[in-house]
C-alpha positions in Angstrom: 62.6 351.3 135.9 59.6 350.4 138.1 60.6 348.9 141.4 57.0 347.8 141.7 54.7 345.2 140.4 53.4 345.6 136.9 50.6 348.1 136.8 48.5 349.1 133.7 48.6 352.6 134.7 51.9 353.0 135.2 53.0 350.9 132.2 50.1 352.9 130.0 51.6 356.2 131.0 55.1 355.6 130.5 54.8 353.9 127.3 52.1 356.2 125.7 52.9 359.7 127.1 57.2 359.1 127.3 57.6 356.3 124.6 60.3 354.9 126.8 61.4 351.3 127.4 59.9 350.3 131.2 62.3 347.6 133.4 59.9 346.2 135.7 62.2 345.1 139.0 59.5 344.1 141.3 61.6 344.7 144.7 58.0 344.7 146.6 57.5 341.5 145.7 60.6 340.1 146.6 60.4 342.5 149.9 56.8 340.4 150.7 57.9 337.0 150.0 61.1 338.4 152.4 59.0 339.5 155.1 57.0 336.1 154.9 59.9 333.8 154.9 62.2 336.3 157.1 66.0 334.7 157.5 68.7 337.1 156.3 68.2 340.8 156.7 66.9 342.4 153.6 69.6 344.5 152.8 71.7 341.7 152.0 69.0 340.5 149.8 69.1 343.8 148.2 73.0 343.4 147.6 73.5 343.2 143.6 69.6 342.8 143.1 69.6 345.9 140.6 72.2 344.4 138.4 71.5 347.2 135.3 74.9 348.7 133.6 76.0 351.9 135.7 74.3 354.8 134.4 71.6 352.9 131.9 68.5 354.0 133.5 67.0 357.1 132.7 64.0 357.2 135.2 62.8 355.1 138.4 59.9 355.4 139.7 59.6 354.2 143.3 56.2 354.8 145.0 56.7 354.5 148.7 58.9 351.2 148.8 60.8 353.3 150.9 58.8 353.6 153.7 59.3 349.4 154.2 63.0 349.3 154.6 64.8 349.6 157.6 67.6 352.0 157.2 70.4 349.2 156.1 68.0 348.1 153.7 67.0 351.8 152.5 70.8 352.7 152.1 71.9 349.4 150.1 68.6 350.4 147.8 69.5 353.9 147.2 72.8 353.5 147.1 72.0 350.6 144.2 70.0 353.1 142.0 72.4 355.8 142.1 74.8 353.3 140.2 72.2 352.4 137.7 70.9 356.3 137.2 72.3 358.0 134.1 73.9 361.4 134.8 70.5 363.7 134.4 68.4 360.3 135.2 65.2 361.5 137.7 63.8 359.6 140.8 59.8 359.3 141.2 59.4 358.6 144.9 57.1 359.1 147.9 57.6 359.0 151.3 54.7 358.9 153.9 55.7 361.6 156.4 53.2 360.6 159.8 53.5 364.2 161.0 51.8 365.8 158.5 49.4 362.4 158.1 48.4 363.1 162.1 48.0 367.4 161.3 45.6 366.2 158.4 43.6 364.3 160.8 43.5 366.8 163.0 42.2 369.3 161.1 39.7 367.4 159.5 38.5 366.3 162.9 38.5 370.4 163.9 36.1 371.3 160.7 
């Protein structure tokens, strides 16, 4: 499962080196027209959005979507794709830590 929009890459890589079946849930998407709109808070938007059968997914791969929600939002999320993980399922995510973002800068700025 791909919580982002479709990409070539991603659906090129998957498909060719895994030979899996990709679900495309484009949470960004509905997290920008969210954002644009504003109203409820997200997490409630989040509530039942990831509506697979418990345990049916055997990989989701989450980029940094994480680094968008507030923490309601985050938990309702995670909590959501826990459910739909199969037992031995893995979790592709990135988080953007600032810390080490700011030490990067600084030591290219000390070179």
């Amino acid at each position: 499962m791909d919580l982002g929009p479709v990409v070539g890459a991603n659906v090129s890589f998957f498909g060719e080196r895994l030979g899996c079946k990709i679900i495309v849930e484009d949470l960004f998407g509905d997290f920008d027209r969210h954002s644009r709109n504003g109203g409820t808070p997200f997490a409630e938007k989040l509530e039942g959005r990831i509506s697979h059968a418990p345990g049916s997914v055997d990989g989701i791969l989450c980029w940094n979507f994480f680094d968008f929600l507030d923490p309601a939002a985050a938990r309702v999320l995670a909590a959501s794709l826990i459910e739909v993980l199969r037992p031995e399922g893995a979790v592709l995510a990135f988080f953007y830590d600032p810390g080490r973002a700011r030490r990067q800068i600084f030591k290219v700025h000390d070179c």
